[in-house]
C-alpha positions in Angstrom: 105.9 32.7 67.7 108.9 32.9 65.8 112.7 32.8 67.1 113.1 36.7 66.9 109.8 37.6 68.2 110.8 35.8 71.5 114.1 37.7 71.6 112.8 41.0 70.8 110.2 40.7 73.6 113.5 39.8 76.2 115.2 43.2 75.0 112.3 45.1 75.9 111.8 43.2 79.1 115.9 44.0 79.7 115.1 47.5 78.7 112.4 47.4 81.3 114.9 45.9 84.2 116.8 48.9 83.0 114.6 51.3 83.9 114.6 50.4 86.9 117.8 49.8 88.0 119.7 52.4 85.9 123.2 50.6 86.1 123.3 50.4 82.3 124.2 47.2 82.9 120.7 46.0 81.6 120.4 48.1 78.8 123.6 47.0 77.0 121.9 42.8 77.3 118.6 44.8 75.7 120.9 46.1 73.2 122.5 42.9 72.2 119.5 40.9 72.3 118.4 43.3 70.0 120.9 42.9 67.5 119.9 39.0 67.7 116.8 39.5 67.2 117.3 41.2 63.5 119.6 38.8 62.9 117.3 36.4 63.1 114.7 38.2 61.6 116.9 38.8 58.6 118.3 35.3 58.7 115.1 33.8 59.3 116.6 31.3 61.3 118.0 30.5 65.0 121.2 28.8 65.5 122.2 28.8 69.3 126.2 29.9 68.8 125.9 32.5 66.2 123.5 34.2 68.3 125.3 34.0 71.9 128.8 35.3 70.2 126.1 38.1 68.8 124.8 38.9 72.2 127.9 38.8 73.7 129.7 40.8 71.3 127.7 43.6 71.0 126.2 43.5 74.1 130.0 44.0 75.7 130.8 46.9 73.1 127.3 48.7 74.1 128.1 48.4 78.0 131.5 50.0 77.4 130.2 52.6 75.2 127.2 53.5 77.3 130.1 53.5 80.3 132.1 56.2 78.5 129.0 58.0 77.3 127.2 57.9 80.4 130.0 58.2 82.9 129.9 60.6 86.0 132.0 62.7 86.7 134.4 62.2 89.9 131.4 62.4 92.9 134.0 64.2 95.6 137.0 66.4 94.8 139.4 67.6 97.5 139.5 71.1 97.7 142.1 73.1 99.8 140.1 74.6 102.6 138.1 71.1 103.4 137.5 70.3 107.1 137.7 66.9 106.5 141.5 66.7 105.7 142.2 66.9 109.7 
Protein backbone atom coordinates (compact mmCIF):
# COMPACT_ATOMS: atom_id res chain seq x y z
CA UNK A 1 0.00 0.00 0.00
CA UNK A 2 1.02 3.28 -0.92
CA UNK A 3 1.61 6.42 1.56
CA UNK A 4 -1.80 8.07 0.73
CA UNK A 5 -3.79 4.98 0.66
CA UNK A 6 -2.91 4.46 4.35
CA UNK A 7 -3.93 8.10 5.09
CA UNK A 8 -7.05 8.08 3.22
CA UNK A 9 -8.23 4.93 5.04
CA UNK A 10 -7.44 7.06 8.66
CA UNK A 11 -9.83 9.94 7.38
CA UNK A 12 -12.48 7.65 6.89
CA UNK A 13 -11.83 5.73 10.06
CA UNK A 14 -11.78 9.62 11.77
CA UNK A 15 -14.97 10.19 9.79
CA UNK A 16 -16.26 7.02 11.35
CA UNK A 17 -15.18 8.09 15.16
CA UNK A 18 -17.08 11.16 14.00
CA UNK A 19 -20.08 9.65 13.59
CA UNK A 20 -20.28 8.53 16.56
CA UNK A 21 -19.31 11.06 18.76
CA UNK A 22 -20.64 14.10 16.83
CA UNK A 23 -18.19 16.69 18.56
CA UNK A 24 -16.80 17.67 15.16
CA UNK A 25 -13.83 17.42 16.72
CA UNK A 26 -13.14 14.13 14.70
CA UNK A 27 -14.30 15.26 11.54
CA UNK A 28 -11.99 18.25 11.17
CA UNK A 29 -8.58 15.33 11.83
CA UNK A 30 -10.72 13.33 8.85
CA UNK A 31 -10.66 16.49 6.96
CA UNK A 32 -6.99 17.24 7.35
CA UNK A 33 -5.94 13.81 6.88
CA UNK A 34 -7.66 14.13 3.85
CA UNK A 35 -5.95 16.91 2.45
CA UNK A 36 -2.60 14.74 3.23
CA UNK A 37 -3.63 12.15 1.60
CA UNK A 38 -3.98 14.13 -1.98
CA UNK A 39 -1.02 15.62 -1.33
CA UNK A 40 0.62 12.76 -1.36
CA UNK A 41 -1.24 11.33 -3.93
CA UNK A 42 -0.37 14.27 -6.08
CA UNK A 43 3.12 14.42 -4.81
CA UNK A 44 3.65 10.88 -4.99
CA UNK A 45 5.67 10.96 -2.12
CA UNK A 46 5.59 11.05 1.89
CA UNK A 47 7.76 13.38 3.88
CA UNK A 48 6.80 13.29 7.62
CA UNK A 49 6.93 17.44 8.30
CA UNK A 50 5.21 18.64 5.24
CA UNK A 51 2.49 16.37 5.96
CA UNK A 52 1.99 17.13 9.94
CA UNK A 53 2.10 21.12 9.18
CA UNK A 54 -0.74 19.93 6.40
CA UNK A 55 -2.85 18.05 8.96
CA UNK A 56 -2.45 20.51 11.42
CA UNK A 57 -3.17 23.36 9.27
CA UNK A 58 -6.07 22.45 7.82
CA UNK A 59 -7.33 20.32 10.15
CA UNK A 60 -7.38 23.57 12.79
CA UNK A 61 -9.08 25.82 9.98
CA UNK A 62 -11.81 22.95 9.40
CA UNK A 63 -12.52 22.61 13.26
CA UNK A 64 -13.07 26.38 13.53
CA UNK A 65 -15.14 26.52 10.44
CA UNK A 66 -17.26 23.55 11.26
CA UNK A 67 -17.50 25.45 14.95
CA UNK A 68 -19.00 28.51 13.31
CA UNK A 69 -21.03 26.62 10.83
CA UNK A 70 -22.27 24.08 13.05
CA UNK A 71 -22.73 26.12 16.28
CA UNK A 72 -25.82 25.98 18.51
CA UNK A 73 -27.49 28.42 19.39
CA UNK A 74 -27.55 29.57 23.26
CA UNK A 75 -29.33 26.17 24.99
CA UNK A 76 -31.15 28.43 27.94
CA UNK A 77 -32.27 32.09 27.64
CA UNK A 78 -33.63 33.90 30.67
CA UNK A 79 -36.95 35.11 30.11
CA UNK A 80 -38.76 37.55 32.48
CA UNK A 81 -41.48 35.41 34.03
CA UNK A 82 -39.00 32.32 34.88
CA UNK A 83 -39.50 30.60 38.33
CA UNK A 84 -36.12 29.82 38.51
CA UNK A 85 -34.84 33.44 39.14
CA UNK A 86 -36.11 33.16 42.91
Amino acid sequence: MDAYQITFLVALALAMVELVTGAFLFLGMALGAAAVACVQWATAGFALNRDLLIFAIVSVLAFLVLRKLFARPADQEESPDDVNRY
